[in-house]
C-alpha positions as CSV (number, residue, x, y, z in Angstrom):
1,X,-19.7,-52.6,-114.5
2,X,-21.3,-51.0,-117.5
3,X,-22.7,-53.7,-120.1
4,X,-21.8,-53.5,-124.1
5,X,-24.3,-52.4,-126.3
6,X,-25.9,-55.5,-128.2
7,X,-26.2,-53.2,-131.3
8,X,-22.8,-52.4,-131.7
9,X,-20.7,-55.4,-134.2
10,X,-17.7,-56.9,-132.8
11,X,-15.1,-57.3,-135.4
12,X,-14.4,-61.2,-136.2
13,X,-11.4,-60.7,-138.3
14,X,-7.6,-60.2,-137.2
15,X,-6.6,-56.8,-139.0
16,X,-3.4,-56.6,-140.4
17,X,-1.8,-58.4,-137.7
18,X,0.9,-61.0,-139.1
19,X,0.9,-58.6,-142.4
20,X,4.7,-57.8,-143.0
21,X,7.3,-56.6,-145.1
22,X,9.6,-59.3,-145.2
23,X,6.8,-62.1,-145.9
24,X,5.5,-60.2,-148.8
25,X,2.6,-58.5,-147.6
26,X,3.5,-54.8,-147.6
27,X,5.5,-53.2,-149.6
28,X,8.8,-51.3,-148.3
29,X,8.9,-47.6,-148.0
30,X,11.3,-47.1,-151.0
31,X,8.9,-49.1,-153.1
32,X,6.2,-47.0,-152.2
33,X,5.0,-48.2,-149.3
34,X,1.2,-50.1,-149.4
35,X,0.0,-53.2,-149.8
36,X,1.0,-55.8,-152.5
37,X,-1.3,-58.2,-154.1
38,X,-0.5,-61.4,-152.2
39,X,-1.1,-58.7,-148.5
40,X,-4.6,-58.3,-150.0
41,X,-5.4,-61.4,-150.8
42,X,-4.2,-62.8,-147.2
43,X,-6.3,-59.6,-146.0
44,X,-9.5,-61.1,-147.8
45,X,-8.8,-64.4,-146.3
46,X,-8.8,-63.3,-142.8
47,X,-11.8,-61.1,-143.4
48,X,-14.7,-62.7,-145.6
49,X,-16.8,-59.9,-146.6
50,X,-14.0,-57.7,-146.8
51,X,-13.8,-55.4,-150.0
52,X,-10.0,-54.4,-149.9
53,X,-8.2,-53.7,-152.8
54,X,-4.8,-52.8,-154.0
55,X,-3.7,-48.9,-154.9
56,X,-4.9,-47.2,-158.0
57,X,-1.5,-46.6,-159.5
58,X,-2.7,-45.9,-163.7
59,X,-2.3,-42.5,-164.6
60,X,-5.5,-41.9,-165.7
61,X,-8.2,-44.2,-164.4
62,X,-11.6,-44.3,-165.5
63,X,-15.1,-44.7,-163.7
64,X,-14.8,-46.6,-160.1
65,X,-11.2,-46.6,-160.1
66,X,-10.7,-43.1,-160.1
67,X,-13.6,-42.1,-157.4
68,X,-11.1,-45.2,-155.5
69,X,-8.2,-42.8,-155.9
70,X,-9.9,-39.6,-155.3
71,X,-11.4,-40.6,-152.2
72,X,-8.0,-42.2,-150.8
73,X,-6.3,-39.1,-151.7
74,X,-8.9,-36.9,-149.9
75,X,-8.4,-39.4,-146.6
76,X,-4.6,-39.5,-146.7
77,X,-4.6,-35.9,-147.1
78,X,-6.5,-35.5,-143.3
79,X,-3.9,-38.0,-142.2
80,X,-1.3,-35.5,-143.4
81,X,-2.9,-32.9,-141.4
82,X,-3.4,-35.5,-137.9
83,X,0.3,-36.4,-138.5
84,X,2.4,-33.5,-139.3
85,X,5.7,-35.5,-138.4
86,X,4.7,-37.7,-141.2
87,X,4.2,-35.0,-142.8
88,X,6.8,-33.1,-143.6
89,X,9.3,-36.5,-143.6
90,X,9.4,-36.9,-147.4
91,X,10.1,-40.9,-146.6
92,X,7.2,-41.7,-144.3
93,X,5.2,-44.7,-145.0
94,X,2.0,-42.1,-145.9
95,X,3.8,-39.4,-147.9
96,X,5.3,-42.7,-150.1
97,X,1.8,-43.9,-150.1
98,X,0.4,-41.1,-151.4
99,X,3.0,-40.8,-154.1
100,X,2.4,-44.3,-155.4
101,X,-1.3,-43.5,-155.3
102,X,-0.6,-39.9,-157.5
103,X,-2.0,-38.0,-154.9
């Protein structure tokens, strides 16, 4: 049986398990699909340390904000290309995502 490597770090927190629509946490599809506010700050509970952060939805941001955005838009895009189902459906969770972002 092959033993773990010591130097790798286990995660402690539970991800976005428990994190739903219904209870708030994520917003639906037709709202643009994401996280809300009170998701993140459950998010940040579970996971001290954490640095998440809602979506950069201003239509011009300034400084930090818009390297967020610009580097969210550059990921989502490689999602687009991983997931072409998602895709090309214009009311996928990501392509919603990315148009509440202005991406």
């Amino acid at each position: 049986m092959a033993s773990r490597n010591p130097n790798v770090r286990r995660r402690s927190g539970k991800g976005m398990k428990g994190h739903t629509i219904g209870k708030g946490h994520k917003r639906p599809t037709k709202q643009g699909a994401g996280m809300t506010a009170k998701g993140v700050a459950k998010y940040r509970r579970e996971n001290p340390g954490s640095k998440l952060k809602t979506a950069v939805t201003e239509s011009k941001p300034t400084g930090a904000r818009a390297k967020r955005r610009k580097s969210y838009c550059a990921r989502s895009a490689g999602q687009m290309k991983k997931f072409p189902k998602a895709a090309r459906n214009p009311n996928s969770r990501l392509r919603q995502a990315r148009k509440r972002w202005k991406c």
